[in-house]
N, C-alpha and C positions, 0 to 999 in steps of 0.2 A: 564270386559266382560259385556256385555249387552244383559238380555235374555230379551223374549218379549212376551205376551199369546197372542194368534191371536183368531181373531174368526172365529166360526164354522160355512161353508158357503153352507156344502153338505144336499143336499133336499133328504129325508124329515130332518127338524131342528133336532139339537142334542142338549141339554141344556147344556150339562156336559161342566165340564174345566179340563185341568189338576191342576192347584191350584185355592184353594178358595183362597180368600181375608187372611181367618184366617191362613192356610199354606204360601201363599207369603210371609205374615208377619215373620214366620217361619225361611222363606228361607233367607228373608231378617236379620232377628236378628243373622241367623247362620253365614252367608258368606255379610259379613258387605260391602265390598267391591264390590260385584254384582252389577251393577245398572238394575232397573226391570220396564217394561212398560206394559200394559195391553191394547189390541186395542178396542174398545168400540164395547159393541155387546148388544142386543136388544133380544137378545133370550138366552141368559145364564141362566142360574139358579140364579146365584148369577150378581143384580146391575151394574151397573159403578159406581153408586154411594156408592156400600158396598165399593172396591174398593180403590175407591177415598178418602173416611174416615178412611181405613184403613192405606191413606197414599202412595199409589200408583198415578204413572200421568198415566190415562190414554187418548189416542190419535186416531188419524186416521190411523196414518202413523209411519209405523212400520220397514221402510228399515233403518232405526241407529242401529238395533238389531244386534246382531251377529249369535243368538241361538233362533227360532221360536219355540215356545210348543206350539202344538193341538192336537185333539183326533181323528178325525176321517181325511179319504182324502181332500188335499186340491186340490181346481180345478184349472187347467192348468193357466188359466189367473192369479190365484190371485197368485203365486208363484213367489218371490221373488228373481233373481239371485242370485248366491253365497251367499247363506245363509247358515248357518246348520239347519235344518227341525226334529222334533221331533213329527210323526202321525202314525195314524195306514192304511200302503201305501194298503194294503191288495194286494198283488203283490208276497209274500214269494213264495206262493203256487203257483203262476204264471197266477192270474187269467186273463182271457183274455179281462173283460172289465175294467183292469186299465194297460192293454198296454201301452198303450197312454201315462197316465199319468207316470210311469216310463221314458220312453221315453224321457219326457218334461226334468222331473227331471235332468239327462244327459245334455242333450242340454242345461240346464242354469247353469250348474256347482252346483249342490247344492249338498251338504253331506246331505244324508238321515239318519235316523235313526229311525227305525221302533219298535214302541214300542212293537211288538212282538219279535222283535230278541236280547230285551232285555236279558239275561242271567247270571247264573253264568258259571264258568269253565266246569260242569258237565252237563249243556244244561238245567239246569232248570230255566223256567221262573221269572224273578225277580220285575214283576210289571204285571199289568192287572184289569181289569174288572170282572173278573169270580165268587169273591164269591157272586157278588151282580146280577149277572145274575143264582145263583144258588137260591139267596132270593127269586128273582121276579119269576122267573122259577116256581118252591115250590107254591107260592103261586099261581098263575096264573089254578098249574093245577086244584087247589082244589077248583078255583075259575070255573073253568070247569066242575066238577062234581057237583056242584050244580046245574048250570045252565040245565045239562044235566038231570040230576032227579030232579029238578023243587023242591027240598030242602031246599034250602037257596040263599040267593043273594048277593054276595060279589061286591064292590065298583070295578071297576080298578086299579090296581096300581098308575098309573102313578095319580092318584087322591089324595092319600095321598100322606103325609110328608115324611115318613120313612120306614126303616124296623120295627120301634115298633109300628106304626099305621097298619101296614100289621098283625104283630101278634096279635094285638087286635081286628083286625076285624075277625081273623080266628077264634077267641076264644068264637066269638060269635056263633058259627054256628056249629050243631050237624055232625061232620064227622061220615059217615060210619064206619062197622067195615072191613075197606077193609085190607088186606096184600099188601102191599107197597114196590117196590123196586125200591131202589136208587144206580145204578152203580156208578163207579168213586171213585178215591183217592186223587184228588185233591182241588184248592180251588173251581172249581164251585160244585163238589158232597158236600162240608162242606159247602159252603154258602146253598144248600139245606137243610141241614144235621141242621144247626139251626134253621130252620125255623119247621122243623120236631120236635125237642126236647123240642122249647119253647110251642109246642101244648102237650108236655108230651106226645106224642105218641110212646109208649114201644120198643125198637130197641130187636132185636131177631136175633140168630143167624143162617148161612146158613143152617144147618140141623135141625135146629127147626121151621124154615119157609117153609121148603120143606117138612118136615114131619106131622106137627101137624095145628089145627084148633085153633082159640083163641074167644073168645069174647069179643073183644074188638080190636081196630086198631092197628097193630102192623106195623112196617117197617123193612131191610134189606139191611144192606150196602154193599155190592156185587164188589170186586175188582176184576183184569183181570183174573184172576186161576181160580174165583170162576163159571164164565160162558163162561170161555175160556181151552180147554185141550188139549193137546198136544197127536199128530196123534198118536203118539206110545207110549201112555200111561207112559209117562216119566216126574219123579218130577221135577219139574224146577223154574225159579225165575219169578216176572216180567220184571225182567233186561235182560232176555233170549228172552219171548216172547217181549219185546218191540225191542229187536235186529234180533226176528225171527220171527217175527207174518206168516208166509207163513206155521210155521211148524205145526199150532195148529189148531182147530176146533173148533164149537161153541159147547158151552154146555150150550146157556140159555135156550133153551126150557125146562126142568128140574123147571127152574122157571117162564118162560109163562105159565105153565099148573097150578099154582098156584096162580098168581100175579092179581088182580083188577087194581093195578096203578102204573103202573111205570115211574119213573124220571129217564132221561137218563142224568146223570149229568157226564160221562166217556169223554175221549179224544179218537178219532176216528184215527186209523193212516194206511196211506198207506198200502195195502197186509195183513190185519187182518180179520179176518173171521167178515160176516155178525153176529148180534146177533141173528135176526130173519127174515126171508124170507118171500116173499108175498104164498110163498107155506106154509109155517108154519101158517100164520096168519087164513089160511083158516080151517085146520083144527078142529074138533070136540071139541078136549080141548083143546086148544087155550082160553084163559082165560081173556087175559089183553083187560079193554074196554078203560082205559083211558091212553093216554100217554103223560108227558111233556116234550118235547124233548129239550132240553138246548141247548144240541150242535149240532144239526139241521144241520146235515148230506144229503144235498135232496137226494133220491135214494140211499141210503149209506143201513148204518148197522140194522136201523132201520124201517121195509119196510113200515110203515104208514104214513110216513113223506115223502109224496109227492112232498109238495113243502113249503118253509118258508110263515109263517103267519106274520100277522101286528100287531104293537101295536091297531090299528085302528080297526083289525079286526081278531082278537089271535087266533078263533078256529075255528075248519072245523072237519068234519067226513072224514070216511077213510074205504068206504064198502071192506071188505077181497074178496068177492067173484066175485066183478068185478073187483075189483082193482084199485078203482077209487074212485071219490072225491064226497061226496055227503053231505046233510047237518048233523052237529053234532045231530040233533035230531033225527035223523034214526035209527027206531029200531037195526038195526045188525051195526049202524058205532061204528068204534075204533074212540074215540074222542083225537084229537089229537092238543096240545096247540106246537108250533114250532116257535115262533117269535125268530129272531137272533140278536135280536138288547135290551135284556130284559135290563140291564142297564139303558138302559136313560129314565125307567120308574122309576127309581129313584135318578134323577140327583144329588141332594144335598148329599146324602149317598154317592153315589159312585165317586163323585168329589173328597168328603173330604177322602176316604180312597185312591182314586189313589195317590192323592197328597200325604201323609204320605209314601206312598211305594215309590215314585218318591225319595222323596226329601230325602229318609233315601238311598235309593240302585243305583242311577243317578246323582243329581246335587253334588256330594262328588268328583267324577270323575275328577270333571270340576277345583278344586281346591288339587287334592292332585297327579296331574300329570297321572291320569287313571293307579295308582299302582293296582286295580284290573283286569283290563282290560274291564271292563264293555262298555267302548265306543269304544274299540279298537273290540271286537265281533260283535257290534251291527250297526257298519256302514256298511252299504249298498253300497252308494256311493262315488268317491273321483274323484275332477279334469275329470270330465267330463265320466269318467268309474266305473265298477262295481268293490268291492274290489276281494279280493281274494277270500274270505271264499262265495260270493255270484256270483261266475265268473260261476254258474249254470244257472245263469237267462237271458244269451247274449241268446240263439237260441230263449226264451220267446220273447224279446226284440224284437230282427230280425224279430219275425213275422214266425221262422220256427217249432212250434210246438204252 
């Protein structure tokens, strides 16, 4: 079988790959019988010429492939007949400016495979982006409150190397003694969650962060129970409320009346209660001036999150009392960092860890008969239609919703 890395062609540029040069190698020393091409791109992170020394050919022309790895959507024209496709279609949720591109998909027979619907048996995600969208996130916000209180000046991300260069610039700079809350149990709340602990910033727990004062910066990992309760005061699971989010109500204000900074590093899901409202934000103790929003919800759970920000241009304010967008230097704005794209501010990191999660829980598939099912869940498309598990997305498709 013949896979092939394409390049990334959707504006604004994406650096990332799915493998570096050092994982190809990997893949290749693994599954000896693979043969592996590389299409030459000019905007990668990593060479043609890393690549090409590592022993890969890379070429123009990439239709000998069987198996296309990318990261992000590719554009109608450059889409290959009867291929199998490996991107992120952003289409699950049914969005409506990648109609079209679904559509195409169809029409040229390609098997998609959407590295979102990646999965195990139990529906949990087996590859992604998120802890290094939780790194950049983390960083970015506190790269915000400086800027905000004219404290300290941190570099951009996407300027350094890594995540050890982001932690040693943070280390240089006097953080506040603010209470810090970070939602979320997964990998993007723990890729913040490190960026947090390499600053030694004291974790505390839910009733000692709600009750008591510190001197000194403390944080607060906050899972769905902890700012989420259910209508009739009943103990339950998060396997309840992620099957019942309709039945529960918010309970973070509890901790807006507390928090200077919150990372919203949680997974947002259909019929789940707002966290905070643009009525809640207005009130008197309403607390929280800065927000990092990771998973940039626009108009969702978290009311200051207007609208997504740019790597170009990360932060905007967020006046409670008009409800409207004004600049982060304003005296009453919520300062609010919301870029959705935080990853490919640190392309080299999060190449090399996709790639490891890829090639440990994905290309095994492809040689041991898909005894886990992992490619059998994760197809989208087949022979010109949508499979079974994804036969929700025809009215999308049709253009009737």
């Amino acid at each position: 079988m013949k896979f092939g890395i394409i390049k990334e062609r959707k504006n604004p540029p994406d650096r990332r790959v799915v493998f570096s040069p050092g994982k190809l190698k990997e893949f290749k020393n693994k599954f000896n019988t693979a043969a592996l091409l590389v299409e030459s791109s000019d905007i990668r992170v990593f060479s043609d010429q890393q690549y090409k020394e590592a022993g890969f050919e890379v070429t123009q022309d990439m239709t000998g492939c069987d198996v296309l790895f990318g990261v992000k959507e590719v554009p109608i024209a450059a889409l290959i007949p009867n291929k199998k496709y490996f991107f992120f279609s952003h289409t699950v949720k049914k969005q409506p400016y990648n109609r079209a591109l679904m559509r195409a998909i169809l029409d040229k027979n390609i098997e998609l495979y959407d590295h979102e619907t990646i999965t195990k048996k139990n529906g949990n995600r087996l590859i992604g982006f998120g802890r290094y969208a939780g790194i950049v996130g983390a960083y970015n916000g506190f790269r915000a409150i400086g800027l905000k209180n004219t404290t300290f000046m941190l570099p951009k991300a996407e300027t350094l190397a890594g995540q050890q260069e982001l932690i040693e610039a943070l280390k240089g700079t006097d953080i506040p003694k603010y209470k810090i809350l970070l939602t979320g149990n997964g990998k993007v709340a723990y890729g913040a969650k490190e960026m947090l602990d390499a600053l030694h910033i004291k974790q505390v727990s839910v009733q000692d962060y709600i009750e008591n004062s510190f001197d000194e910066p403390v944080y607060c990992l906050a899972d769905v129970l902890d700012y989420n309760k259910h209508k009739e005061d009943k103990n339950t699971t998060n396997k309840h409320f992620y099957a019942h989010p309709g039945a529960y109500t918010s309970d973070f204000y509890r901790f807006a009346k507390v928090t200077d900074f919150f990372i919203a590093g949680h997974f947002y899901g259909n019929g789940a209660p707002f966290l905070f409202t643009r009525e809640d934000a207005k009130s008197n103790d309403f607390k929280i001036k800065f927000v990092a929003d990771i998973s940039c919800d626009v108009d969702g759970p978290v009311a200051s999150t207007i609208r997504a920000s740019t790597i170009a241009d990360p932060i905007y304010g967020y006046d409670p009392k008009s409800e409207s967008e004004v600049s982060y230097t304003s005296e009453n704005a919520i300062v609010v960092m919301a870029v959705d794209n935080l990853p490919c501010e640190l392309p080299m990191d999060a190449s090399e860890g996709f790639g490891a999660l890829f090639l440990e829980n994905v290309i095994p598939a492809f040689f041991n008969d898909d005894k886990e099912g992992v490619l059998k869940r994760s197809k989208m498309t087949a022979n010109g239609k949508l499979t079974a598990r994804f036969a929700y997305l025809q009215d999308y498709i049709d253009g009737k919703e």
